[in-house]
N, C-alpha and C positions, 0 to 999 in steps of 0.2 A: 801941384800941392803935395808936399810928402807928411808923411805920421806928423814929424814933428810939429809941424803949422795946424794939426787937428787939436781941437780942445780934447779933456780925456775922453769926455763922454761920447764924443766923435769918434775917435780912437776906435771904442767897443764896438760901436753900431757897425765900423766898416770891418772891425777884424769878425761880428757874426757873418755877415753880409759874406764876405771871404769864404767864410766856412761853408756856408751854404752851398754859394758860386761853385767852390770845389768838391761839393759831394762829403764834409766831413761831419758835418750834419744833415740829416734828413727832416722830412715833414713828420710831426709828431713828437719828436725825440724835445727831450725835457732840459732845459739848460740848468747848469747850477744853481746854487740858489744864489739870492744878492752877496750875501758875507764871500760865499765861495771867491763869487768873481771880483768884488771888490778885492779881497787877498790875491788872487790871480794876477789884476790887473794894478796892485800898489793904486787905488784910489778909493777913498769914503764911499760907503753905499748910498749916499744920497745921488752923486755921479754913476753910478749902474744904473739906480732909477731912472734917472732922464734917459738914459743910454735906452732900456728897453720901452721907453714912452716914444720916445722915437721910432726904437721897430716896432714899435706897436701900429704907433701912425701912418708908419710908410705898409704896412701890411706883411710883417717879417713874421712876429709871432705875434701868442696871443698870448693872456695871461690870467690865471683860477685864480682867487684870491683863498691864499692856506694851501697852494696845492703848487705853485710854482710859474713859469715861463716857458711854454712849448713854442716850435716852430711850426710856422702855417706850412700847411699840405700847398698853397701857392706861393709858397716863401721863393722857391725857384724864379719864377714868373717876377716876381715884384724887384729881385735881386737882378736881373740878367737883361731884363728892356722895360724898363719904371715906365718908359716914352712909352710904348704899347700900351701898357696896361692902362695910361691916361687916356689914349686913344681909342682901346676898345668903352669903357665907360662913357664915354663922349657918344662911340655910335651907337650906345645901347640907350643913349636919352635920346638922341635923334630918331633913333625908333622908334622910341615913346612917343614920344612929341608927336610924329608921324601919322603913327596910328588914332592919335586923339584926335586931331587934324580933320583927319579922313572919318571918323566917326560925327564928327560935329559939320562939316560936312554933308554927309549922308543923312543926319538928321534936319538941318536948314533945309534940303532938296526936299523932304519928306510936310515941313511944311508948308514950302510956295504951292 
């Protein structure tokens, strides 16, 4: 699939995503504001909105409302192996799960 097969808003999410990828944004660092990028990128800010609702969902940045669009200190992580980060969350409920298991468990044994 190249750019052009992307919707705009797609477009933005993979050229932050990029930036990331390449170190030309960091964690913390504050992106434009909507008008900026919508000028930037020749489309209506209603299309930047979804664009950063998206990285917002996928875990790219985060967002102040009056204050702007930062990038997450694990924006790296979310951009470079998504497949991971679904897999560590998986074994961090499986260790929940686990753990609950084995207390519920040790409390049945506690009542026989």
């Amino acid at each position: 699939m190249t750019a052009e097969d992307l919707q705009p808003y797609q477009r933005i999410v993979q050229d932050v995503k990029d930036q990331v990828r390449l170190g030309r944004v960091e964690s913390n660092d504050k992106l434009p504001s909507t008008r900026e990028l919508a000028d930037h990128y020749g489309v209506a800010p209603g299309t930047v909105q979804r664009a950063l609702a998206e990285l917002r969902a996928e875990g790219v940045v985060y967002s102040h409302q009056g204050r702007g669009s930062f990038i997450r200190e694990s924006a790296v992580d979310a951009v470079t192996d998504p497949t991971s980060q679904a897999i560590k969350r998986l074994e961090e409920k499986v260790a929940d799960l686990t753990e609950r298991l084995e207390r519920l468990e040790a409390s049945d044994d506690k009542s026989s």
